[in-house]
C-alpha positions as CSV (number, residue, x, y, z in Angstrom):
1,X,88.5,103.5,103.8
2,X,92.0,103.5,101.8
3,X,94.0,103.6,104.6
4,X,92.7,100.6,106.6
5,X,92.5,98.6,103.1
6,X,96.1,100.1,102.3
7,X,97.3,99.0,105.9
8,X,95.9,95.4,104.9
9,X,97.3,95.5,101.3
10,X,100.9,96.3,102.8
11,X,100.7,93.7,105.5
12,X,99.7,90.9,102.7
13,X,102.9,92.3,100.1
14,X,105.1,92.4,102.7
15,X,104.4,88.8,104.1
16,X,105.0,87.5,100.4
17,X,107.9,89.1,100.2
18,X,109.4,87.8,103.5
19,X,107.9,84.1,102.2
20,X,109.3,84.6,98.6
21,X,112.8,84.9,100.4
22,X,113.8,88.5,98.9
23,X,114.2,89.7,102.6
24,X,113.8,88.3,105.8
25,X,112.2,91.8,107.2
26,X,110.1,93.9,105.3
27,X,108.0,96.9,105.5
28,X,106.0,99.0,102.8
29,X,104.2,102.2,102.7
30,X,102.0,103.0,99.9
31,X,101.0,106.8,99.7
32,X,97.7,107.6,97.8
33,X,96.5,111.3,96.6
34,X,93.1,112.0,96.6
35,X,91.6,111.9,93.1
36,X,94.7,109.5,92.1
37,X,93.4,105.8,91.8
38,X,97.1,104.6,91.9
39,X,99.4,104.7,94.7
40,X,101.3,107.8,94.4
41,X,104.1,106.5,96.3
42,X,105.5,103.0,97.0
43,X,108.8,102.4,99.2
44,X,109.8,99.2,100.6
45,X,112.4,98.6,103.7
46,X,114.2,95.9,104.3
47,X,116.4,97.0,107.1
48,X,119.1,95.9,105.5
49,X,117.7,91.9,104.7
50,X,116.6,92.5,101.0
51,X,118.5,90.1,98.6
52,X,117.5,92.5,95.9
53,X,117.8,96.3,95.1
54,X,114.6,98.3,97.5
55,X,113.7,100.0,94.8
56,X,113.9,96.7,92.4
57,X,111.4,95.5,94.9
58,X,109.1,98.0,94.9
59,X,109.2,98.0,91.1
60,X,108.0,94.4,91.7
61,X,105.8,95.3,94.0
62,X,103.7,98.0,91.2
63,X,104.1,95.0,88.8
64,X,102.5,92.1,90.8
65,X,99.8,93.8,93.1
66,X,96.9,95.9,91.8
67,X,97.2,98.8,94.1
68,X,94.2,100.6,93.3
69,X,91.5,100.7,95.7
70,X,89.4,98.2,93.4
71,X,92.0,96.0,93.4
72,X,92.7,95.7,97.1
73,X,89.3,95.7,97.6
74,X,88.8,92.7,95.1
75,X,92.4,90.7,96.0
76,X,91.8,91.0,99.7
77,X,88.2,90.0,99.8
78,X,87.1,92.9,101.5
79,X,83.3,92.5,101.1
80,X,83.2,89.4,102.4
81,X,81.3,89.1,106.0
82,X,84.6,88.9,108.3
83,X,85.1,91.8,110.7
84,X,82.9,90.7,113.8
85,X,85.6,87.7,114.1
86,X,88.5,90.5,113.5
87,X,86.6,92.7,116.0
88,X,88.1,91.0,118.6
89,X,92.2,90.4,119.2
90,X,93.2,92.8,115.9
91,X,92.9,92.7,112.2
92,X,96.6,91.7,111.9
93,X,98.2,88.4,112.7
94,X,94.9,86.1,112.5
95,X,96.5,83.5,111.4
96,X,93.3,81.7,113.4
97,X,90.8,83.2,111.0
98,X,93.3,83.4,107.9
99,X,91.6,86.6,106.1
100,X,93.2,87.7,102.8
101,X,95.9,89.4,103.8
102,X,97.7,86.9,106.1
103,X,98.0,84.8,103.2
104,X,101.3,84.3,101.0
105,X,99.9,83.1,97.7
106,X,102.0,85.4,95.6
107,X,105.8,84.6,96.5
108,X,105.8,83.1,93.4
109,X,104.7,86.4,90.9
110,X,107.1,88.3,93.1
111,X,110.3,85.9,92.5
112,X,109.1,85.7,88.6
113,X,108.4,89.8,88.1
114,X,112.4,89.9,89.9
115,X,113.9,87.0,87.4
116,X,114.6,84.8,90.7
């Protein structure tokens, strides 16, 4: 389903961006069309935290993650035998189980793609 692997893919660019220090809060919404393999819509908050532009973020954002549904799928591991563990205590957070998406591998790309 998009929107669970969109609720994951968010989670995972918005803990990179926290740990790449471009904001100490952060939240993102990617908006999909049906038909459309490419988000049709991607907006980044930073309640007022960001050390860069929102939309300069989100720019990023298009540049470093593949956003298609392949993509997540592939950068998030999503085939890989892990839900019974999640079915238990939530998907987000499991920092005990450490799937794909509580990781923060990509700071880095995100720092680069902004010239930081």
């Amino acid at each position: 389903k998009v929107d669970r692997s969109a609720a994951y893919m968010t989670r995972y660019i918005a803990k990179n961006i926290v740990a790449a220090g471009l904001a100490t809060r952060c939240e993102v919404q990617l908006a999909y069309a049906i038909g459309v393999s490419e988000p049709v819509s991607v907006f980044v908050e930073t309640f007022g935290t960001g050390v860069v532009d929102e939309e300069q973020l989100a720019n990023a954002v298009r540049k470093v993650f593949d956003l298609r549904p392949a993509g997540i799928i592939k950068t998030l591991e999503l085939r890989k035998p892990q839900y019974r563990k999640l079915a238990a205590y939530g998907h987000m957070g499991r920092e005990d189980l450490m799937p794909a998406w509580e990781r923060t591998d990509r700071a880095d790309e995100l720092k680069a793609a902004l010239g930081k």
